[in-house]
C-alpha atoms as an extended CHARMM CRD file, in Angstrom:
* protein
*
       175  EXT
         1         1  UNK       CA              0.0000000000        0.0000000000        0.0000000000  PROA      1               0.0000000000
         2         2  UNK       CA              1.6740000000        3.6250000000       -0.4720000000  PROA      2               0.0000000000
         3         3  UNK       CA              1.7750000000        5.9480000000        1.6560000000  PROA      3               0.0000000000
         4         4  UNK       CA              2.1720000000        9.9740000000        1.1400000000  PROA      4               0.0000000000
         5         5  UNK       CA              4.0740000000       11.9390000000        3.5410000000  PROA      5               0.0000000000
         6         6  UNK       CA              5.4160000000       15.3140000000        3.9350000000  PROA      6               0.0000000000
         7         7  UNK       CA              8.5840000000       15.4650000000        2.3700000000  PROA      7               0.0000000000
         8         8  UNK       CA             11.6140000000       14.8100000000        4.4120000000  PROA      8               0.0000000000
         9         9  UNK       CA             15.5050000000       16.9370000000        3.3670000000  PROA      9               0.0000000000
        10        10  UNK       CA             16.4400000000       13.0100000000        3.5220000000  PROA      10              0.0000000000
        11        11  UNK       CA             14.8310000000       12.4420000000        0.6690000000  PROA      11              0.0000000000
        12        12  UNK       CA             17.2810000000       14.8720000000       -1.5480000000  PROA      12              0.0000000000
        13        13  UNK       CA             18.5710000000       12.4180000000       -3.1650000000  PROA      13              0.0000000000
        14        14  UNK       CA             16.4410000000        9.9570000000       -3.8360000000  PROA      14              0.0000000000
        15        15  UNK       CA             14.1530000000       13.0670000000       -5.2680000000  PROA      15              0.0000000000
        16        16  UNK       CA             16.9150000000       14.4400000000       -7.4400000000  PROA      16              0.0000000000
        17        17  UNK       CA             17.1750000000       10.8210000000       -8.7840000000  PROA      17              0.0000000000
        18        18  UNK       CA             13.4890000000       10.6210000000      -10.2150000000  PROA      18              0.0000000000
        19        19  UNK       CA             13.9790000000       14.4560000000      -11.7390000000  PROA      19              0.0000000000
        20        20  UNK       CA             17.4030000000       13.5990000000      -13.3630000000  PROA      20              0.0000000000
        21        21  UNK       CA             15.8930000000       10.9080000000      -15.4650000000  PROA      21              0.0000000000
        22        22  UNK       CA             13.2200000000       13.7760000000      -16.5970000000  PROA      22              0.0000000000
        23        23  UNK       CA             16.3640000000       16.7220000000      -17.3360000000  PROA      23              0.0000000000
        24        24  UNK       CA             18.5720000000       14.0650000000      -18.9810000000  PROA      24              0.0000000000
        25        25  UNK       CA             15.9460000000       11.8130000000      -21.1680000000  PROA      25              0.0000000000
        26        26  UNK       CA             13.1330000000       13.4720000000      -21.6300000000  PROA      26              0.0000000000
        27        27  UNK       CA             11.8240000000       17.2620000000      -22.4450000000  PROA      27              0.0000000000
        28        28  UNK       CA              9.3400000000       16.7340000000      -19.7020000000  PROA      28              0.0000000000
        29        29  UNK       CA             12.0450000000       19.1260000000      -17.9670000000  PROA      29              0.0000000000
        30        30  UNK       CA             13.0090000000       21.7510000000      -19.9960000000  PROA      30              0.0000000000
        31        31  UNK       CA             16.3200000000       22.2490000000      -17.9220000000  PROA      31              0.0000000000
        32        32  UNK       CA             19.0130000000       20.7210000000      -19.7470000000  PROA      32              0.0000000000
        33        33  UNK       CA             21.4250000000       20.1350000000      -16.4770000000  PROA      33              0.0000000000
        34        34  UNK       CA             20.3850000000       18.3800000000      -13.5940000000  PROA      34              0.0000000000
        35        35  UNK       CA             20.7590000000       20.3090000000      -10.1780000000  PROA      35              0.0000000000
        36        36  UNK       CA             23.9040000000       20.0540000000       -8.1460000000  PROA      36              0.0000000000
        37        37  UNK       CA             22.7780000000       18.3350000000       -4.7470000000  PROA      37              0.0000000000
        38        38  UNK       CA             23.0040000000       21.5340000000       -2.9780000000  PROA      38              0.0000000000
        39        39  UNK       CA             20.7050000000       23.0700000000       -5.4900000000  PROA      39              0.0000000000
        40        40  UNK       CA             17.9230000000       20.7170000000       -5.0350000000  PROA      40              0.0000000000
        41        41  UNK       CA             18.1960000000       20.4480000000       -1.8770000000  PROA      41              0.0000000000
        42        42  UNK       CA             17.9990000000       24.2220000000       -1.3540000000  PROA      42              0.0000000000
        43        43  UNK       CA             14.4880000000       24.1030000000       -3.6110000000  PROA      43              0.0000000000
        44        44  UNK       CA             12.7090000000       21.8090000000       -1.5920000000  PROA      44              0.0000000000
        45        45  UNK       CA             13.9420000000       24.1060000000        1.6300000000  PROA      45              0.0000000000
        46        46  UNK       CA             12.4610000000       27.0850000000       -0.6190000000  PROA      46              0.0000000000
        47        47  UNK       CA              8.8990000000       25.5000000000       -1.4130000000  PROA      47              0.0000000000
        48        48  UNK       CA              8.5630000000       23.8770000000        1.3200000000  PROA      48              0.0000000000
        49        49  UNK       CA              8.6060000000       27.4790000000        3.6290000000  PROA      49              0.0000000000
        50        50  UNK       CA              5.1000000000       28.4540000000        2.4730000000  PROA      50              0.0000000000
        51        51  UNK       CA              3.7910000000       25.4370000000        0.2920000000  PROA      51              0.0000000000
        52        52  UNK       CA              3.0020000000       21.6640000000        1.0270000000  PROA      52              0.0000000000
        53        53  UNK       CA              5.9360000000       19.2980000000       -0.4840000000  PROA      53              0.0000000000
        54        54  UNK       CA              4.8240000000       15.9100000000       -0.3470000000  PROA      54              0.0000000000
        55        55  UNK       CA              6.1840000000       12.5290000000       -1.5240000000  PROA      55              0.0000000000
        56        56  UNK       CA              4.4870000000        8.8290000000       -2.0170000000  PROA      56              0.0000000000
        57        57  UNK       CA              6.2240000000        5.6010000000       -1.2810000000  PROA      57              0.0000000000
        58        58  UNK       CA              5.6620000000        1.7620000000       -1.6880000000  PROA      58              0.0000000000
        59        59  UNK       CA              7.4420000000       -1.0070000000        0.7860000000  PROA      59              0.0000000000
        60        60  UNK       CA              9.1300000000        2.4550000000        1.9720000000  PROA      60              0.0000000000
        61        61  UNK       CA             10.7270000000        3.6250000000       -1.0120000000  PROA      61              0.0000000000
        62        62  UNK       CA              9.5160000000        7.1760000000       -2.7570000000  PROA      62              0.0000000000
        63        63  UNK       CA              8.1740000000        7.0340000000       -5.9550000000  PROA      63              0.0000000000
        64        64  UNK       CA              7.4630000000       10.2100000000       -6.9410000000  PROA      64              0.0000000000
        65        65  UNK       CA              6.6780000000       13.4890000000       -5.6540000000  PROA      65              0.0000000000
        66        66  UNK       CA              4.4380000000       16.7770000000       -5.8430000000  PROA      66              0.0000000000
        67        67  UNK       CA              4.3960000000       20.2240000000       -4.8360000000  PROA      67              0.0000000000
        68        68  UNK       CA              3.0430000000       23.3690000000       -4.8420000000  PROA      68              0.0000000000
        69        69  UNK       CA              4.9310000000       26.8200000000       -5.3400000000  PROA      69              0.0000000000
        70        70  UNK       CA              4.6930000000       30.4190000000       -5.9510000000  PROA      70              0.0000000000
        71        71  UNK       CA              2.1980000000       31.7110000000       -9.0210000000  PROA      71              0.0000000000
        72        72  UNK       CA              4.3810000000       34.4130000000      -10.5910000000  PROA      72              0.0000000000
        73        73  UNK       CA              5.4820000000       35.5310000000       -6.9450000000  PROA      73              0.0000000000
        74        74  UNK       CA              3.2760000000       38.3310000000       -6.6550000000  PROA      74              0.0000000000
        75        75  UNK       CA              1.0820000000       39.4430000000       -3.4180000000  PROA      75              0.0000000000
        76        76  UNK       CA             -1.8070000000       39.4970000000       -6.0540000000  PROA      76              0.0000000000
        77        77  UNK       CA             -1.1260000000       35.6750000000       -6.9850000000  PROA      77              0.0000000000
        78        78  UNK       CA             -0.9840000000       34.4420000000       -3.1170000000  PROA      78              0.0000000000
        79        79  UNK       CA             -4.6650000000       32.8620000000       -3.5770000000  PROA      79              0.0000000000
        80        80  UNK       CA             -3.2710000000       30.6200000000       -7.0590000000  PROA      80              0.0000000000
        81        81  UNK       CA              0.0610000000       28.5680000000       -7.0340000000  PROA      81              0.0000000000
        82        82  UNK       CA              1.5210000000       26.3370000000       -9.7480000000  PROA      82              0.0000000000
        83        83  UNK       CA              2.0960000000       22.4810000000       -9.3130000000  PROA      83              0.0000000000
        84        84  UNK       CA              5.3980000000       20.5410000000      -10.0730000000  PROA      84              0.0000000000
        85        85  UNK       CA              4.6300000000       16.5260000000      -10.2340000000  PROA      85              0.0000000000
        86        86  UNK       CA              7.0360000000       13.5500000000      -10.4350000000  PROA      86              0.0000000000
        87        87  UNK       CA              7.2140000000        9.9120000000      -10.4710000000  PROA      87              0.0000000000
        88        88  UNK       CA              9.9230000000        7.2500000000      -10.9200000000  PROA      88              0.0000000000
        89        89  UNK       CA             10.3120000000        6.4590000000      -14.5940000000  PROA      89              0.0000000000
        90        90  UNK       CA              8.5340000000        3.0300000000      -13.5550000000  PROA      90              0.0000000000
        91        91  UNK       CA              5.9550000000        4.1380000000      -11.6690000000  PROA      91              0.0000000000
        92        92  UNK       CA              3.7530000000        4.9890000000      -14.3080000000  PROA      92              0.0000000000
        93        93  UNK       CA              0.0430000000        3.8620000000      -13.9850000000  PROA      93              0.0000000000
        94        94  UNK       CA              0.0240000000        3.2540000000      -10.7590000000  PROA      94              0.0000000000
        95        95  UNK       CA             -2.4400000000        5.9230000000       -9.6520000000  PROA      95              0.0000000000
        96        96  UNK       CA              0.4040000000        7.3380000000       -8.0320000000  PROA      96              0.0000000000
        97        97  UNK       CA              0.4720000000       10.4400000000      -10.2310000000  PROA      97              0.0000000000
        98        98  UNK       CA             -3.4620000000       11.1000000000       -9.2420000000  PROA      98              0.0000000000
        99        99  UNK       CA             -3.2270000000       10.0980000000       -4.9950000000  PROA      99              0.0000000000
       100       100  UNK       CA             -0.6230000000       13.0830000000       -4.9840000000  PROA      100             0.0000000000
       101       101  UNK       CA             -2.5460000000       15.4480000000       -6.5300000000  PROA      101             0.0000000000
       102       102  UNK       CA             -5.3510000000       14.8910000000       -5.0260000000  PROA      102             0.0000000000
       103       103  UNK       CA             -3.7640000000       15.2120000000       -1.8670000000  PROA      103             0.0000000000
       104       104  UNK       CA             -1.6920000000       18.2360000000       -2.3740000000  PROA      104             0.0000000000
       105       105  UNK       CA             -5.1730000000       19.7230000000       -3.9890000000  PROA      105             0.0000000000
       106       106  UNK       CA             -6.7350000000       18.7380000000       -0.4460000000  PROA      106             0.0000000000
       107       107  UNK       CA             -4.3860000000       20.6340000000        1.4760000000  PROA      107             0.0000000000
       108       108  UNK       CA             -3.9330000000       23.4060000000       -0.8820000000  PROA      108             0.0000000000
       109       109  UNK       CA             -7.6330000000       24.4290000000       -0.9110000000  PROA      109             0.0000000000
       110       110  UNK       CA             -7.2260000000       24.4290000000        3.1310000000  PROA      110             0.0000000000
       111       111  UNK       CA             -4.9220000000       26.9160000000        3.1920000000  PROA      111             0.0000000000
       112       112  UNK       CA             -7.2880000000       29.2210000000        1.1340000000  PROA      112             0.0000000000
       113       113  UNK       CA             -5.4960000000       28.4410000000       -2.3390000000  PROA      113             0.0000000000
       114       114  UNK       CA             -8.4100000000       28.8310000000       -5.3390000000  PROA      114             0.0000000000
       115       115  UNK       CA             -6.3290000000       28.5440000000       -8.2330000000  PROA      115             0.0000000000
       116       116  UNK       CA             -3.9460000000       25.3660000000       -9.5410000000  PROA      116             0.0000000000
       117       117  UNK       CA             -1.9030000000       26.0990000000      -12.6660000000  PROA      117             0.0000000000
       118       118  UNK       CA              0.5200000000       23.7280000000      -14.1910000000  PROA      118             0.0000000000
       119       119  UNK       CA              3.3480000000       24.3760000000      -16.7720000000  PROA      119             0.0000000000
       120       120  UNK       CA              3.5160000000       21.6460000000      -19.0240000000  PROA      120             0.0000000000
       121       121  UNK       CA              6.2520000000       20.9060000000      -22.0020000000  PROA      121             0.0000000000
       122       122  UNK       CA              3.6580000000       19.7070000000      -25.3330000000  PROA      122             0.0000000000
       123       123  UNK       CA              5.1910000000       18.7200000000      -28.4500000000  PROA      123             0.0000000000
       124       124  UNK       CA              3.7330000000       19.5460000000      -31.7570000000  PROA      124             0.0000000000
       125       125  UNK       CA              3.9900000000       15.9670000000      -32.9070000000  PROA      125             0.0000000000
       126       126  UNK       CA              4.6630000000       13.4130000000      -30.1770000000  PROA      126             0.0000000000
       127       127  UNK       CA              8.0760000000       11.6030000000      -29.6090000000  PROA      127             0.0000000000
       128       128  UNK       CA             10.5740000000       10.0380000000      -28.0820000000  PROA      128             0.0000000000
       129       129  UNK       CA             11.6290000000       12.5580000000      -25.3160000000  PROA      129             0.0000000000
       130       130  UNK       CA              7.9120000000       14.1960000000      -25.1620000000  PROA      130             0.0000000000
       131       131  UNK       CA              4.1720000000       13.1770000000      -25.4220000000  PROA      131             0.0000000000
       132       132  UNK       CA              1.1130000000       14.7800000000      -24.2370000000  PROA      132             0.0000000000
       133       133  UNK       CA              0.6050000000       12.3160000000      -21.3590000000  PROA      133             0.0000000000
       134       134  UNK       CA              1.1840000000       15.1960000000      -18.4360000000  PROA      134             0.0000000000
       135       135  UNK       CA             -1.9570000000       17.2300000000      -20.8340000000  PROA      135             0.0000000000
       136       136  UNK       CA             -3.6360000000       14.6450000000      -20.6650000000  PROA      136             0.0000000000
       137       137  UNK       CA             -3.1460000000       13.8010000000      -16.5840000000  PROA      137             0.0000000000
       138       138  UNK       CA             -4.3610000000       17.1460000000      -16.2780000000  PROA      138             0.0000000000
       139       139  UNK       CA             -7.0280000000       16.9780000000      -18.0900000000  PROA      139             0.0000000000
       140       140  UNK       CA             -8.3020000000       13.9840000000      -16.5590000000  PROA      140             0.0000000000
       141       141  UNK       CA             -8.0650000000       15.5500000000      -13.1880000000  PROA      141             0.0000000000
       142       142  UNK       CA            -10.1250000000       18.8160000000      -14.2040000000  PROA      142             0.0000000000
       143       143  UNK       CA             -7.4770000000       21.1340000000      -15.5840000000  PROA      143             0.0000000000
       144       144  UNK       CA             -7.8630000000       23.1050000000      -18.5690000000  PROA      144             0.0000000000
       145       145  UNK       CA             -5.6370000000       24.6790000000      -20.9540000000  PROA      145             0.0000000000
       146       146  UNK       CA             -5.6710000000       28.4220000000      -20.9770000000  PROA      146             0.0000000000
       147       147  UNK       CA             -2.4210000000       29.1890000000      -22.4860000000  PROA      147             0.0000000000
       148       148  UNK       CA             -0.3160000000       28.0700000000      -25.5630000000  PROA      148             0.0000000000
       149       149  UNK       CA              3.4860000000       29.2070000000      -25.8270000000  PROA      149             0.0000000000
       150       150  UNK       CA              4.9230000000       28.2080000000      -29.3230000000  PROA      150             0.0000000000
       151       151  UNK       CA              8.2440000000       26.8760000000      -29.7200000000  PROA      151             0.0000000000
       152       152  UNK       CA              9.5620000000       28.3590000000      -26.8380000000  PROA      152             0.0000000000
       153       153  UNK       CA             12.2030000000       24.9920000000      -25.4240000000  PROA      153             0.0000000000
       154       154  UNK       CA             14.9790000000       23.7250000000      -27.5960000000  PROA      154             0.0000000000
       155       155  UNK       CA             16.3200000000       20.7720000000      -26.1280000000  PROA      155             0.0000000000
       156       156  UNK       CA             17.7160000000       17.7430000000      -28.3620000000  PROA      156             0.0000000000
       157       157  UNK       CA             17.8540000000       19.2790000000      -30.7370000000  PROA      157             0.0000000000
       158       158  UNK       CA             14.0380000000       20.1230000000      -30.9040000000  PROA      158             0.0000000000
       159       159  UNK       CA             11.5050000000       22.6540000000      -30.8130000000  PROA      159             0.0000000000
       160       160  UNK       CA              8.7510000000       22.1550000000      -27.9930000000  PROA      160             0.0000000000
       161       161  UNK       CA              5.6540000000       24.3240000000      -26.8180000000  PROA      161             0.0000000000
       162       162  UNK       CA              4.4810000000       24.8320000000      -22.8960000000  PROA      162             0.0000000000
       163       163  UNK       CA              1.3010000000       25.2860000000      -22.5490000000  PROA      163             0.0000000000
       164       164  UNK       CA             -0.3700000000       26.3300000000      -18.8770000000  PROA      164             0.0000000000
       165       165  UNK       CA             -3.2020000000       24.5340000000      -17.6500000000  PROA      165             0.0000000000
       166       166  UNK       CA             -5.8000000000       25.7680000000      -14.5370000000  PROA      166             0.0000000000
       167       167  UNK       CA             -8.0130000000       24.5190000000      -12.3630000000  PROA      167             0.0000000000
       168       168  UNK       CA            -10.2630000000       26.6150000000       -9.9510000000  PROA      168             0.0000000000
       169       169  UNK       CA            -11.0790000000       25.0080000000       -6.7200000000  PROA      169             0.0000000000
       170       170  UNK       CA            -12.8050000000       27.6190000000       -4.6940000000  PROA      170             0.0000000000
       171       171  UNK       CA            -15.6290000000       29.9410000000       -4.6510000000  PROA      171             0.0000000000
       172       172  UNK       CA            -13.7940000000       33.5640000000       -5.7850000000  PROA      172             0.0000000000
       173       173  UNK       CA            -15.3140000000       36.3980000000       -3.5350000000  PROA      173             0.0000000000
       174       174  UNK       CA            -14.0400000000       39.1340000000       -1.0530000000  PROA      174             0.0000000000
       175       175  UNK       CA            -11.1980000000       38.3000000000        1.0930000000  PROA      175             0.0000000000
């Protein structure tokens, strides 16, 4: 059975290993270095000061993780954030991509957050290092695309879009 957790500074490494699969093999990740230790390390410290950071494991090893971060980083934006999801490259279909979403949604919307927003790599024509499985994960999970960005990562060698997808999960009124 997995279990999802808070993330732990422990988990670093095993972290950094799941996202350097995504920076070195994929345009999932349109960095095109993967983070020092130090680096990584120093992100989770950063995201996890105002945002939940959470991680799911099987038979006590992580498989993937999820969090929530700054929209923009604006006083305006404090009621949206954007999400950042990974698993382990075998981990797909597992339902592990949807039980941390749907937690980090849960604890998101109690701590007054209305907006979700997701930045997610989209090829024009599917391939090897990029298909439109994350659009579609949204998607199946209620998001909707609002914004289309042409062309805008070069990575192998390649062109890729991002497009941004939302989803509202509160009632918008005075504060």
């Amino acid at each position: 059975m997995a279990l999802i957790r808070d993330v732990k500074i422990s988990d670093t490494e095993r972290l950094l290993e799941i996202y350097a699969y995504y920076v070195l093999y994929t345009a999932v990740s349109f960095e095109t270095e993967v983070p020092s230790y130090d680096e990584f390390k120093s992100r989770i410290e950063t995201f996890t000061a105002k945002y939940p950071y959470i991680v799911i494991e099987e038979d006590g090893r992580v498989m993937g993780y999820a969090y929530a971060h700054a929209f923009v980083g604006r006083a305006a934006y404090d009621r949206s954030c954007e999400l950042t999801i990974y698993l382990d490259k075998d981990a797909k279909g597992k339902g592990y991509g949807r039980a941390l979403y749907e937690e980090l949604e849960s604890r998101l919307k109690s701590k007054g957050i209305l907006n979700l927003y997701s930045c997610i790599g989209d090829p024009d024509k599917e391939d090897e290092y990029l298909t439109k499985d994350s659009e579609r994960f949204h998607a199946a999970l209620g998001f909707k695309k609002v914004g289309d960005f042409c062309k805008c990562g070069h990575k192998f060698g390649r062109w890729y879009n991002m497009i941004w997808m939302e989803k509202i999960i509160g009632k918008h009124g005075a504060l």
